[in-house]
N, C-alpha and C positions, 0 to 999 in steps of 0.2 A: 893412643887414647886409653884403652884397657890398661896397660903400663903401669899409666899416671893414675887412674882411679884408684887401682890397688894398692900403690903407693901412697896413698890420702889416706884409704883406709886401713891400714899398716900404722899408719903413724895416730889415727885416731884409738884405736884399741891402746899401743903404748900408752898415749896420753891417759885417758881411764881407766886403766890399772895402776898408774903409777900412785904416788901416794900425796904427791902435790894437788891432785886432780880432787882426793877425799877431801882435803883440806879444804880447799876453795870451797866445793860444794856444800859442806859442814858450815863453814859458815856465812853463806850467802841463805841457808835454811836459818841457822840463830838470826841473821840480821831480818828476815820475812818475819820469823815467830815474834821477834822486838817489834818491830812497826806494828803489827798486829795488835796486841797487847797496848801498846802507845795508842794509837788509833780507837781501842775500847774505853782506855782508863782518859783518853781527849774530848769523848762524847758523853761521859757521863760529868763534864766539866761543865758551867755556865758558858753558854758562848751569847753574843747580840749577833742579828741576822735581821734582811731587809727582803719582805716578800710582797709579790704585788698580790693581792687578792680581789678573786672575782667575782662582782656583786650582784645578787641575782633576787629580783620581785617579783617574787612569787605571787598567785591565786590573783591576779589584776583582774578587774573585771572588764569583760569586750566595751563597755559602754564608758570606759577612763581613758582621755587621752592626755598626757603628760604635756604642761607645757613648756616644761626643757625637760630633756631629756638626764635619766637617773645615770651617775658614772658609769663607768663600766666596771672599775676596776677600784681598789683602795692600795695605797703604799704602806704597808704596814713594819714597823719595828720594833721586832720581837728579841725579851731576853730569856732563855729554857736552856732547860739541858742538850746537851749534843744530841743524844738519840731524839731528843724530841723535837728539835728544828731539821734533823735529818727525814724526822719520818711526815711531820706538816708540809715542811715545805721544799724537798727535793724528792722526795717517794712520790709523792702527792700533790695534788694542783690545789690551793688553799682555795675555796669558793664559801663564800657566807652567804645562805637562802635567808629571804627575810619571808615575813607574810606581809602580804600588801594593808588586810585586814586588821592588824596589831597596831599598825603605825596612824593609815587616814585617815583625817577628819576634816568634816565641813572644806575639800576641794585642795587640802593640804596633807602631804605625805611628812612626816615629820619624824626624825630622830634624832634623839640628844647624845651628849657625848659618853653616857650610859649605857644609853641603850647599844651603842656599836662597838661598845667596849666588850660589854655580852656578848653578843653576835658572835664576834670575831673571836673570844674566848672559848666558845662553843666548839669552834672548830678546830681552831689553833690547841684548844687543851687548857684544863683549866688553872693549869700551874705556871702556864707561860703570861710574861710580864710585860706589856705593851707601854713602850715607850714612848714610840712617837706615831703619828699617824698623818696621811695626808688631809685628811676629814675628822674634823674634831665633832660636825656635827652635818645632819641633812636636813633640808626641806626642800623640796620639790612642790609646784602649783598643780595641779591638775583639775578636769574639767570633767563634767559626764553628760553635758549639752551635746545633742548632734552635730553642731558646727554650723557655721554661716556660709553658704558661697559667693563669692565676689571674683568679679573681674581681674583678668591679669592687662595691666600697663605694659611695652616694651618701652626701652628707654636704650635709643641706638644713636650713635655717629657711623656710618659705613656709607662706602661709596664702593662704585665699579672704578674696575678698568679701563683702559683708553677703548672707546669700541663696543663697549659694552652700558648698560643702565641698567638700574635698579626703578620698576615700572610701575613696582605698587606699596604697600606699605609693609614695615617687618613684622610679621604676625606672630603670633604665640600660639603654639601647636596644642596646649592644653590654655584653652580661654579661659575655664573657671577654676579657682581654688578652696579648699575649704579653711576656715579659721575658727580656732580655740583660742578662749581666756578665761582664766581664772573667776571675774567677775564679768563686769560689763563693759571690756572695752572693745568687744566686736561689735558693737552697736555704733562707735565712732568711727569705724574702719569701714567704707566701699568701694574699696577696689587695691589693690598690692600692684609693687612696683618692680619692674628687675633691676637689678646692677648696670650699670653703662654699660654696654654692645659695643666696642666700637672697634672696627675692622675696615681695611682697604684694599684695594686694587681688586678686587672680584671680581671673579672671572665664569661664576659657575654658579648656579640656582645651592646655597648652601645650607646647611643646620648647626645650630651650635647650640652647647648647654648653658644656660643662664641662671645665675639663682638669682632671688628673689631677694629685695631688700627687707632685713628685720624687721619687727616692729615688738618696739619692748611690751612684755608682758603677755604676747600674741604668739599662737604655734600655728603654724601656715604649714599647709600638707596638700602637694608634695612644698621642700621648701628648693626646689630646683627644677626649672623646665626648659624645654627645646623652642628655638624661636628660630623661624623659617626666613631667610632672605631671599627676595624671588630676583634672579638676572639672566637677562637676556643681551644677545647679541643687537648691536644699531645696523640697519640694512636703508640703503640710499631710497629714496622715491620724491618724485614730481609730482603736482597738481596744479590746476586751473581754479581759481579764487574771483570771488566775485568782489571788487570796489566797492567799498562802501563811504557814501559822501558824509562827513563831519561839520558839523557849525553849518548848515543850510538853513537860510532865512524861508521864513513865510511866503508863498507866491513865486519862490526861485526855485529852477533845478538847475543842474549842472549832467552832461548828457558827457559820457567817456568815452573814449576811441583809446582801446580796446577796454572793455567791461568787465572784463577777467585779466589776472596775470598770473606766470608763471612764477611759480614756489617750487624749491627745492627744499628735501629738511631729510633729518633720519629721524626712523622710527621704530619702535623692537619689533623684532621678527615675529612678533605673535598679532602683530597691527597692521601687515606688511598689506594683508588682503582688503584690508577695511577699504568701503567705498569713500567715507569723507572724514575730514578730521575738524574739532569746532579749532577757526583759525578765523581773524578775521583782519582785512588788510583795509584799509583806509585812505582817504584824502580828503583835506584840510581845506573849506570852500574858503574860509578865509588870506588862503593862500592867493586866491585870484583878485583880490584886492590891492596885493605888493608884488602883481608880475606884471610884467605889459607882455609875456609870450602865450602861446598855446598850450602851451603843458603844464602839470602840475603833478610833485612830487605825490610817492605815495610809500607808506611804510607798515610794518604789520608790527598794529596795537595790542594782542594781543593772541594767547596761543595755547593749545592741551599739553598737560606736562609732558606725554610722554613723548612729546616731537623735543628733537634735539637741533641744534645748527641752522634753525630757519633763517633762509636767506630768501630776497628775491631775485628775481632773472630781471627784471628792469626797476629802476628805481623814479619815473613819472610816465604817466601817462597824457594823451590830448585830450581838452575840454573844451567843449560848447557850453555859453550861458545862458539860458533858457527861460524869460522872464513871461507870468501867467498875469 
């Protein structure tokens, strides 16, 4: 391994003394000192160049809220000397301050296609020649009203899982919002809406972000909220229901054997302990009119959402007619 090392460096000493090695060298320094030179007398040439620039409103006061929001940014194309689009806008991050002061009036931020010409001159230099621009002009609406609060709407399609239910309604974790306009159209607005929610097979109490449907002319803040879906698991349970007679004439009772039946249903785990549920199970006196037997069907009319699969364990019961 020594050997070979010395042997590398043996053959590098020859190489840079010989006179091949001056040569190369000599002129790989002319071809650097050319570029160089090229590169000076390139920059002192007109070039066009394309910068984005960053826009910035100044001196705003706490009590202005914009009702869209000002660009962030401008596309500007510039035609200047090489040093001088080298040193705007590669040295340098092109940003135009305005004053908020200069531009609004009466609830409007306003600037013509002079005025951003200026602006942007300012920074850029005043010898560079603005070609084109993504903004020929601005106006922005803004507000200095404290805002109105209003109700937020959810606006959901979602359902559970096999096994599972959704027990109560999809809430909005931020209930109220605030709104800005320009004039007077929060006065026609009570209440904002979300985008459709719509989600399935849920398996797990979730959150999800929502925005907010626009409303032209209107700034809603925040314009994006969290809306809560509440799911639980279905857990089996029994109960004992008391009959209740339908279509009973005046002066008539009808007397049942058994009084109560057996109901089966599911219910979310959070109802699991509840002593009763409103459910109400029925029988038709007018059914005893078109039977010549002792029984008479019986069915449940009705029932609380949160039971699911209600069934019963018999489907009639025995009657006695009982005339006062």
């Amino acid at each position: 391994m020594g050997k070979r090392l010395d042997n590398i460096r043996s053959q590098w000493l020859r190489i840079r003394t010989s006179a091949q090695f001056h040569n190369a060298l000599m002129f790989l320094i002319f071809v650097a000192i050319a570029a160089v030179f090229w590169f000076i007398i390139a920059l002192n040439d007109s070039i066009t160049e394309t910068f984005r620039v960053r826009l910035i409103i100044q001196n705003v006061p706490d009590s202005v809220t914009f009702i869209t929001d000002p660009p962030a940014d401008i596309h500007v194309t510039v035609r200047d000397k090489g040093t001088n689009i080298l040193r705007s806008g590669v040295i340098k991050h092109p940003t135009v301050s305005v004053n908020f002061q200069d531009y609004a009036r009466d609830g409007i931020f306003r600037m013509t296609q002079a005025d951003l010409s200026s602006e942007l001159k300012s920074d850029l230099g005043g010898a560079a020649t603005i070609t084109a621009a993504s903004l020929d002009s601005l106006r922005i609406y803004y507000s200095v009203a404290p805002g109105k609060r209003v109700p937020v709407i959810v606006q959901s399609e979602v359902s559970a899982a096999s096994g599972y239910i959704i027990p109560g309604r999809v809430v909005p974790l931020t209930r109220q919002v605030k709104i800005y306009s320009w004039k007077d159209e929060v006065d026609t607005v009570h209440a904002v809406r979300t985008q459709m929610l719509v989600r399935s097979d849920l398996s797990q109490t979730s959150v999800f972000d929502v925005k907010l449907v626009p409303i032209p002319h209107v700034r809603i803040v925040p314009s994006q909220i969290q809306v809560r879906v509440p799911v639980e698991p279905l857990v089996h349970k029994e109960a004992f229901v008391n009959v209740e007679v339908e279509n009973l004439p005046q002066g008539e009772s009808l007397l049942l054997f058994p009084g109560k039946v057996p109901v089966s249903f599911y219910v979310p785990m959070s109802h699991f302990n509840d002593e009763s549920f409103p459910m109400h199970v029925v029988a038709d006196f007018n059914e005893t009119r078109t039977t010549s037997g002792s029984r008479i069907s019986v069915r449940v009319r009705d029932h609380a959402d949160v039971l699911v699969n209600v069934e019963l364990k018999t489907d009639s019961v025995e009657y006695t007619l009982v005339k006062h």
